[in-house]
C-alpha positions as CSV (number, residue, x, y, z in Angstrom):
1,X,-44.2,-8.8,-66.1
2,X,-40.8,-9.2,-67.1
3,X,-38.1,-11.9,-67.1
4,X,-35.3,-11.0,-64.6
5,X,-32.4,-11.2,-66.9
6,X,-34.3,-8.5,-69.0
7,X,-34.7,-6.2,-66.2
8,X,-31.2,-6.1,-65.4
9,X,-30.2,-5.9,-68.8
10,X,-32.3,-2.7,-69.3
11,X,-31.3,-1.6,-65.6
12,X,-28.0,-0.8,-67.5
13,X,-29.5,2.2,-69.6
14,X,-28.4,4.9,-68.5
15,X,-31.3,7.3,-67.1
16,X,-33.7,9.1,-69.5
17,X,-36.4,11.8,-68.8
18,X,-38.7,9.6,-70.9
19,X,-38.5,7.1,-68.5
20,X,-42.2,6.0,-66.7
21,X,-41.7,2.3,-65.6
22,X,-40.0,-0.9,-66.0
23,X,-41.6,-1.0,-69.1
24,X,-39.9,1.8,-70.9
25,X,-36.7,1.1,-69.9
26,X,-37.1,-2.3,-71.3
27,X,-38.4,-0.9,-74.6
28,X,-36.0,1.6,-75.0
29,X,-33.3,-1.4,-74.4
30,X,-34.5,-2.6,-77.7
31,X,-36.8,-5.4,-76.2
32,X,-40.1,-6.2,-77.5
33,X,-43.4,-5.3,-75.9
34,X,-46.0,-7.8,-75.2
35,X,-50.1,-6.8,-74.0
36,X,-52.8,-9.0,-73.8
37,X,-56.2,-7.6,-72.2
38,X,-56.9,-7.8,-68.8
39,X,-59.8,-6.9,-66.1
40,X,-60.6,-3.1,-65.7
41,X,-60.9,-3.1,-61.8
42,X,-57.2,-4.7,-61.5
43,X,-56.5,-1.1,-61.2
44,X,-52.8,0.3,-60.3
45,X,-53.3,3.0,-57.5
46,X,-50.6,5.8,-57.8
47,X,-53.1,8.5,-56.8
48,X,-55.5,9.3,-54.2
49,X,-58.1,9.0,-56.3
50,X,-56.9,5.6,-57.3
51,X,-56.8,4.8,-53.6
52,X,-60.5,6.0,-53.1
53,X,-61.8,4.5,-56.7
54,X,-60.3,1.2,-54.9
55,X,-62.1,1.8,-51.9
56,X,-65.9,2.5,-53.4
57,X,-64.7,-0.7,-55.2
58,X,-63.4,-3.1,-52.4
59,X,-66.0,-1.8,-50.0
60,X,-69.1,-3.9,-51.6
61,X,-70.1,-7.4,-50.4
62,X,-70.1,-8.4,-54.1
63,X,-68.0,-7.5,-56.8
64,X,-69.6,-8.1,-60.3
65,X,-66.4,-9.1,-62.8
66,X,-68.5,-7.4,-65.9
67,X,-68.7,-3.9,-63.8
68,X,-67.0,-1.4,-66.2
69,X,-65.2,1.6,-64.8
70,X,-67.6,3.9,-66.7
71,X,-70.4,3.1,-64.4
72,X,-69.0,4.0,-61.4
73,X,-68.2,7.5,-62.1
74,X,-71.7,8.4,-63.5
């Protein structure tokens, strides 16, 4: 998550190769990066796999917050 006026700051870069998401573009503006830990099923789907991962996930009644991802592809 970003502020807005950092975004369009880093909008202004001119285009790289290197570049993957807002995040890089930011970095490579010369701002600071921040992570902090989060869950492990707040997954990002970019894939088809992702999309199917999410629905083996989505699909149960109950979803138990200390699931890890490992168990699900054993």
């Amino acid at each position: 998550m970003f502020r807005t006026e950092v975004l369009l700051d880093s909008y202004d870069t001119a285009y790289r190769e290197s570049f993957t998401d807002d995040a890089s573009v930011v970095e490579a503006k010369g701002y600071p990066l921040f992570f902090c830990r989060g869950n492990r099923l707040n997954i990002k789907i970019t894939t088809k796999d992702d999309l199917l991962l999410a629905r083996c996930l989505f699909g149960r009644e109950i979803i138990d917050p200390d699931l890890s991802f490992d168990s699900l592809i054993k």
